[in-house]
N, CA, C and O atoms as a DFTB+ gen file, in Angstrom:
412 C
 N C O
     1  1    -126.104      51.482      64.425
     2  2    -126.991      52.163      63.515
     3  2    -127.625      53.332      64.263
     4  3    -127.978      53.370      65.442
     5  1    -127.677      54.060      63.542
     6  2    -128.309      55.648      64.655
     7  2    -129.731      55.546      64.186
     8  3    -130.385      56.377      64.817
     9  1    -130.418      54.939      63.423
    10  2    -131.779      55.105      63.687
    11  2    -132.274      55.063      64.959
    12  3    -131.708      54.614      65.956
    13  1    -133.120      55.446      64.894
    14  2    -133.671      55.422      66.454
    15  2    -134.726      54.463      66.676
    16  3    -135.898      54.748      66.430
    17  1    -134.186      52.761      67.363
    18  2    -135.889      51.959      67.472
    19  2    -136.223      51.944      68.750
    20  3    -135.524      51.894      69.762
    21  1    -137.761      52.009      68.542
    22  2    -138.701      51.918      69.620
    23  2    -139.364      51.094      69.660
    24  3    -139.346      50.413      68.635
    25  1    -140.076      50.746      70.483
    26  2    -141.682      49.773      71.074
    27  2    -142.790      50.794      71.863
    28  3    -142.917      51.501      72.863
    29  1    -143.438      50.364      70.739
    30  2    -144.878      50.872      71.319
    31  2    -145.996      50.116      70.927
    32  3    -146.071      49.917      69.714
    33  1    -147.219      49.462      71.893
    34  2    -148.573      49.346      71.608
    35  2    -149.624      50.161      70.438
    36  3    -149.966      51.335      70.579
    37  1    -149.867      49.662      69.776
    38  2    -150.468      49.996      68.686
    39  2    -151.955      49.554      68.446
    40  3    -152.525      48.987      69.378
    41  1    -152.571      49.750      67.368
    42  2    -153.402      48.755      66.787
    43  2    -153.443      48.366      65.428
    44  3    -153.822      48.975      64.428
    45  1    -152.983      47.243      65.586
    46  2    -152.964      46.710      64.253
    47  2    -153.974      46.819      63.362
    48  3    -154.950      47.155      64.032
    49  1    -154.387      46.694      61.866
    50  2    -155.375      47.276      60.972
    51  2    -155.860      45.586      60.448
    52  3    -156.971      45.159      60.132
    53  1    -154.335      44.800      60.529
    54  2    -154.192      43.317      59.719
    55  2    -154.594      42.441      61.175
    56  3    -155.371      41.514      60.949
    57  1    -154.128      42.616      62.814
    58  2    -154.419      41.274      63.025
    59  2    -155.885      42.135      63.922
    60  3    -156.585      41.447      64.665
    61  1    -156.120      43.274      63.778
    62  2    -157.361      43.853      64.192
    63  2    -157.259      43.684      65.761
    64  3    -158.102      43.121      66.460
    65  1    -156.149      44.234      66.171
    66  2    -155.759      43.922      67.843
    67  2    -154.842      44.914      68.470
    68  3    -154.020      45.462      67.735
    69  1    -154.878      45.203      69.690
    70  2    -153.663      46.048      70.071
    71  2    -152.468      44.756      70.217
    72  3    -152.386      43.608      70.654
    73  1    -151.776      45.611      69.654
    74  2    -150.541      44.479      69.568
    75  2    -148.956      45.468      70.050
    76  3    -148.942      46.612      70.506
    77  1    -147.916      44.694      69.801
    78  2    -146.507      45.741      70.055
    79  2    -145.848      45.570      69.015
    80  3    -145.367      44.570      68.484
    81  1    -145.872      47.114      68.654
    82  2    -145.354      47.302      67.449
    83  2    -143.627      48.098      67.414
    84  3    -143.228      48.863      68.292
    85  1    -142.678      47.604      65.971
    86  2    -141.299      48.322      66.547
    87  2    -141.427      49.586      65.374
    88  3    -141.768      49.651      64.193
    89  1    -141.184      50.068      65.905
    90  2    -140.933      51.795      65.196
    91  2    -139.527      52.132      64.917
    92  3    -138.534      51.945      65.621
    93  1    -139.650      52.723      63.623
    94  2    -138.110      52.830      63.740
    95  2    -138.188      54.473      63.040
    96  3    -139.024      54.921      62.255
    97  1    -137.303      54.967      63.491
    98  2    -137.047      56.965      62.961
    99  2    -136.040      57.035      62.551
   100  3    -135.361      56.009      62.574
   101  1    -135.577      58.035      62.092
   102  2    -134.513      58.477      60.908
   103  2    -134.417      59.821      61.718
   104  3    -135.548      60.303      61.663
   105  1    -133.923      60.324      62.158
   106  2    -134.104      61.949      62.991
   107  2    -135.377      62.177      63.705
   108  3    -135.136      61.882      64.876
   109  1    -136.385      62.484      63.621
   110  2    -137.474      62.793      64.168
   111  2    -138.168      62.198      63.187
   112  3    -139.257      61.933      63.697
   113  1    -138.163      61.703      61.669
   114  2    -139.273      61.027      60.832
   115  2    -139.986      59.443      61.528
   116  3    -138.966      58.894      61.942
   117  1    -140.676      58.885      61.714
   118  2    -141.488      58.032      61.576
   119  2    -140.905      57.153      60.553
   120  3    -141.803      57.262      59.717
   121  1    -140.011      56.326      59.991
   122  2    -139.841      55.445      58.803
   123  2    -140.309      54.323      58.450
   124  3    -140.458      54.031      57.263
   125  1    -140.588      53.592      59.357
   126  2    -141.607      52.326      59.207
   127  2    -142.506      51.299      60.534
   128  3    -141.701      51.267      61.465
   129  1    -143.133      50.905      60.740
   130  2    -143.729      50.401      61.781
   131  2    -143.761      48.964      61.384
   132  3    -143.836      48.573      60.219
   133  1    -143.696      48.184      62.480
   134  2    -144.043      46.957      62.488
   135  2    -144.641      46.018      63.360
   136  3    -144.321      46.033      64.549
   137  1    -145.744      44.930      62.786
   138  2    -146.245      44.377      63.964
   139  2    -145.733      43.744      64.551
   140  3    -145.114      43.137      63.677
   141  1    -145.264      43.076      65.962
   142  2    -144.518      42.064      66.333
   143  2    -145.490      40.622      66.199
   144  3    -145.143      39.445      66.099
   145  1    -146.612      41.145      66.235
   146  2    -147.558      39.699      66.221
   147  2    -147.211      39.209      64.504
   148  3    -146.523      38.273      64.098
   149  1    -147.890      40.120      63.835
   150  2    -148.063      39.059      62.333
   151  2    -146.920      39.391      61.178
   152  3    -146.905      38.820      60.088
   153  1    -145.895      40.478      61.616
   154  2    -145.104      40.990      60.807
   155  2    -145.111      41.956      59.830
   156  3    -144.160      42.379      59.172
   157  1    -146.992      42.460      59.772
   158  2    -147.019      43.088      59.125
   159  2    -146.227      44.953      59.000
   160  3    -146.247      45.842      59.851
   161  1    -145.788      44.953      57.996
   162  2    -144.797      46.249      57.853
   163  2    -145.105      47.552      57.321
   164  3    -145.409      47.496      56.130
   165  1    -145.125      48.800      57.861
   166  2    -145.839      50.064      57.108
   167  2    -144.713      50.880      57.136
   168  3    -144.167      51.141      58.208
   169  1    -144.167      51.459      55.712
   170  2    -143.334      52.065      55.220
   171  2    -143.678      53.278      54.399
   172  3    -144.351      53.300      53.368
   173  1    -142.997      54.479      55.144
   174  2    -143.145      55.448      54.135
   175  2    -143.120      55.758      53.203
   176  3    -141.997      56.230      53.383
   177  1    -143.342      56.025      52.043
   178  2    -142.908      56.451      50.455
   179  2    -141.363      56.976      50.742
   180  3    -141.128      57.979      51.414
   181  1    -140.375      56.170      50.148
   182  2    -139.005      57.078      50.162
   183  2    -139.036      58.596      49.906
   184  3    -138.814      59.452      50.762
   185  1    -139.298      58.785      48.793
   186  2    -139.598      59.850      48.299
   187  2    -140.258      60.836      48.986
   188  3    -139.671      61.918      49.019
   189  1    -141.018      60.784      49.385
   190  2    -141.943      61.733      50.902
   191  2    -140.624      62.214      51.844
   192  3    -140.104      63.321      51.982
   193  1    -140.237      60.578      52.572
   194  2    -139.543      60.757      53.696
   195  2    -138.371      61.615      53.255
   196  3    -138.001      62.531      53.989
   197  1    -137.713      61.353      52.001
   198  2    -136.843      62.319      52.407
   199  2    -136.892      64.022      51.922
   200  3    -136.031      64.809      52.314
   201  1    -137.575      64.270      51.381
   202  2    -138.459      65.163      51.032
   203  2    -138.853      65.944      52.638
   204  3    -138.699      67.131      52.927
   205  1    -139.214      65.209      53.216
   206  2    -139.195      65.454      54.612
   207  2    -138.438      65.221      55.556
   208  3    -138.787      65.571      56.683
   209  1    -137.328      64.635      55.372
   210  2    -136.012      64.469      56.117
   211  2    -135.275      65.972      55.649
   212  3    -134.663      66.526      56.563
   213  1    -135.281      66.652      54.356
   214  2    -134.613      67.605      54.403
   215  2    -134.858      68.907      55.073
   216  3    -134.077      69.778      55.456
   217  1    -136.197      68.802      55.114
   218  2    -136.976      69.861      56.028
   219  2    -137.017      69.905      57.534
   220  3    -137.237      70.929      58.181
   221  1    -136.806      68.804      58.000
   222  2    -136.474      68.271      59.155
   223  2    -134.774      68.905      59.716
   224  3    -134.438      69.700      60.593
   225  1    -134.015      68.092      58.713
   226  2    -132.586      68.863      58.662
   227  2    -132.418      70.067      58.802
   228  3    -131.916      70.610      59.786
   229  1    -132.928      70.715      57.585
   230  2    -133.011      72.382      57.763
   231  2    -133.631      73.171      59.051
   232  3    -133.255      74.333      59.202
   233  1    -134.535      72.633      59.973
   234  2    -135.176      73.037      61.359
   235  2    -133.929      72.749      62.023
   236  3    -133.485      73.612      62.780
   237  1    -133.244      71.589      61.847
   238  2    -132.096      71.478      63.033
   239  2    -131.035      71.778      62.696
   240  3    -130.053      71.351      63.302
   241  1    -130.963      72.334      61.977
   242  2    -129.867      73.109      61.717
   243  2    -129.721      74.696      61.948
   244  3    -128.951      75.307      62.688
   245  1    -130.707      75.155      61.075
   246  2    -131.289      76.411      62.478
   247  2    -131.452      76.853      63.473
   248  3    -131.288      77.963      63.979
   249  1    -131.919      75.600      63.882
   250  2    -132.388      76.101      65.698
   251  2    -130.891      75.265      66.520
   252  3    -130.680      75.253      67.732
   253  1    -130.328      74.851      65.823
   254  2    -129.098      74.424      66.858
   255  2    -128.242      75.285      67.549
   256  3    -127.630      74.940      68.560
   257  1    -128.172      76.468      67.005
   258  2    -127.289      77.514      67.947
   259  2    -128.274      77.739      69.563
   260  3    -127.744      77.707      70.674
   261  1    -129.618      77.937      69.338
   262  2    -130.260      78.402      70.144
   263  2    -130.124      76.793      71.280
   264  3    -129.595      76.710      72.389
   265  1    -130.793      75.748      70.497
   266  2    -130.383      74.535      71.496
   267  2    -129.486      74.359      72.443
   268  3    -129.695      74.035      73.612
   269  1    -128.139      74.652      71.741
   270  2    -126.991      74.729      72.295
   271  2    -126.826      75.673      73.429
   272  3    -126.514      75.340      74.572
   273  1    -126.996      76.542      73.130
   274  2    -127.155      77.970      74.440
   275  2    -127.710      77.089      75.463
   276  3    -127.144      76.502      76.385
   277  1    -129.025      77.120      75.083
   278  2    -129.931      76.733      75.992
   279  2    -129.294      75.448      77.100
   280  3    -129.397      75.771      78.284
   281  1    -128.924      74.634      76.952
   282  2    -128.081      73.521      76.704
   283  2    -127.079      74.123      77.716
   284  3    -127.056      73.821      78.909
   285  1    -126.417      74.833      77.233
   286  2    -125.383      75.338      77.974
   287  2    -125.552      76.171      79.639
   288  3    -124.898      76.261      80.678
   289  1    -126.845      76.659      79.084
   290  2    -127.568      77.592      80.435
   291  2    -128.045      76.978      81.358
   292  3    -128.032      77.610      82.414
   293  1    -128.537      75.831      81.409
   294  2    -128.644      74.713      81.737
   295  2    -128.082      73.899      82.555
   296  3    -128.526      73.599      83.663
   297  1    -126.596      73.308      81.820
   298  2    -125.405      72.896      82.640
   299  2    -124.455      73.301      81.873
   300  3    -124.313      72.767      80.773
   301  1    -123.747      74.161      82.229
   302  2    -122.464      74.526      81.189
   303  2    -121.667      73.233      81.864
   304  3    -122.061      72.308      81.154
   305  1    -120.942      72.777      82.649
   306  2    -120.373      71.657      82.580
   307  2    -120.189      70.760      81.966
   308  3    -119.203      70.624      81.242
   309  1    -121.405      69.650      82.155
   310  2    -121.920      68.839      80.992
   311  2    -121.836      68.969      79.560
   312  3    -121.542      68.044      78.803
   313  1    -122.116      70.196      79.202
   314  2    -121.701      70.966      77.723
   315  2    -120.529      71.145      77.756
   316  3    -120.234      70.896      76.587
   317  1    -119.617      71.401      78.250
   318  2    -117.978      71.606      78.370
   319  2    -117.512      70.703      78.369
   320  3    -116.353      70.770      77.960
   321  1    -117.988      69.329      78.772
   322  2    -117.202      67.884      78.816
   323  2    -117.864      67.286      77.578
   324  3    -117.292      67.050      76.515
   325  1    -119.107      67.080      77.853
   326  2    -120.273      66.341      76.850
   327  2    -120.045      66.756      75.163
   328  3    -120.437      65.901      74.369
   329  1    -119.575      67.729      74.718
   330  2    -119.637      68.298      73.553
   331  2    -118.782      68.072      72.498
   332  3    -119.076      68.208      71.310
   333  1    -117.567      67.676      73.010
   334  2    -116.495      67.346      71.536
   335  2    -116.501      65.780      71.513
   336  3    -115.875      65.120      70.683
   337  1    -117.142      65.346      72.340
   338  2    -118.067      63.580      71.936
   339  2    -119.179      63.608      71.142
   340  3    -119.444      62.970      70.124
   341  1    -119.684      64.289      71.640
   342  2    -121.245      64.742      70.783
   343  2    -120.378      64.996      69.225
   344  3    -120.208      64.085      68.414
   345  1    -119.948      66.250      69.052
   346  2    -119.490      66.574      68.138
   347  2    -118.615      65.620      67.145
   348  3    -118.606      65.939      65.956
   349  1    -117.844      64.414      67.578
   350  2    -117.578      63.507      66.684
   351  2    -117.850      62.816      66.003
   352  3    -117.335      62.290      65.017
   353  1    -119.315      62.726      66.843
   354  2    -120.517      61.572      66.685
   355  2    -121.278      61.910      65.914
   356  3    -122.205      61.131      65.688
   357  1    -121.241      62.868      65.369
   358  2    -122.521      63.475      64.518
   359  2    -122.678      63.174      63.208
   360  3    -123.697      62.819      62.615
   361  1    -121.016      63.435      62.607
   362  2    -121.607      63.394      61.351
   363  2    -121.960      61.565      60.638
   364  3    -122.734      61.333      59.710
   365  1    -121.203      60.599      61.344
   366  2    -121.762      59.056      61.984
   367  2    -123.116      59.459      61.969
   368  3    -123.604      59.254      60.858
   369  1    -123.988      60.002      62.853
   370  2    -125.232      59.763      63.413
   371  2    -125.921      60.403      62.174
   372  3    -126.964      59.847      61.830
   373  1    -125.601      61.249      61.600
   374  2    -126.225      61.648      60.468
   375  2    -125.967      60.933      58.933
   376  3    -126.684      61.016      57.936
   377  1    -124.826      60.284      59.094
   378  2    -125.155      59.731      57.638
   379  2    -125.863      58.088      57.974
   380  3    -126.058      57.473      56.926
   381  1    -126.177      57.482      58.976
   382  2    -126.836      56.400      59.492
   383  2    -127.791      56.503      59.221
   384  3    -128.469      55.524      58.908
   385  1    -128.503      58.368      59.227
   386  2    -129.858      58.386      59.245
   387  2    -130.406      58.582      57.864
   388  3    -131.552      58.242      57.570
   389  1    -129.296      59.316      56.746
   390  2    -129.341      58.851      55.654
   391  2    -129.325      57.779      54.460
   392  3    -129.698      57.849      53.289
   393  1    -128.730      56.738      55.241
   394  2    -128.878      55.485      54.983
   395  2    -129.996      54.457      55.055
   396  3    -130.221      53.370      54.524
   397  1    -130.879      55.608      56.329
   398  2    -132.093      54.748      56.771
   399  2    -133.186      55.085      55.772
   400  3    -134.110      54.332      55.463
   401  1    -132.965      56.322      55.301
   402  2    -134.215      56.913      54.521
   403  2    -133.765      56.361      52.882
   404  3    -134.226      56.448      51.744
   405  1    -133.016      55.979      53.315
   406  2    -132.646      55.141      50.875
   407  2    -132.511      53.377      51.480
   408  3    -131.602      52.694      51.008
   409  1    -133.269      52.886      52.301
   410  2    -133.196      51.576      52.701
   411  2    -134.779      50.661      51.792
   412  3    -134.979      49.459      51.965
């Protein structure tokens, strides 16, 4: 799954504690949090998120030529080997993340 999960310390609102919470993203969105202590779950409005997933899209899609350069200026190597993997993987990694935001 290409969402992206994390762990991070939080504070819970329900068990009124810092607790560890799992995060999960869709590209750079925030999609839902959770407590590991009591289970409690905080979910975006679908509708928002992807509303804001497309705006999100549209920034990276723009600025990807410049990334890429940059990227390249960087280590052109790595970009010369690294890139037609990357490039297979994408459109996978992007419809995963579309899947995450209609879940």
């Amino acid at each position: 799954m290409s969402a992206e999960i994390m762990s991070a310390e939080l504070h819970c609102a329900h068990c009124d504690q810092e607790t560890l919470h799992t995060l999960v993203y869709a590209g750079r969105l925030l999609v839902s949090s959770t407590c590991e202590t009591c289970q409690t779950q905080v979910r975006h409005e679908p509708a928002d998120l992807r509303i804001h997933y497309v705006r999100d899209l549209e920034h990276r899609i723009v600025t990807k030529p410049f990334r890429l350069w940059r990227r390249f200026w960087k280590s052109p190597r790595a970009v010369f080997w690294g890139f037609p993997k990357q490039a297979v993987g994408q459109p996978r990694k992007f419809w995963n993340e579309v899947k995450e935001l209609f879940k």
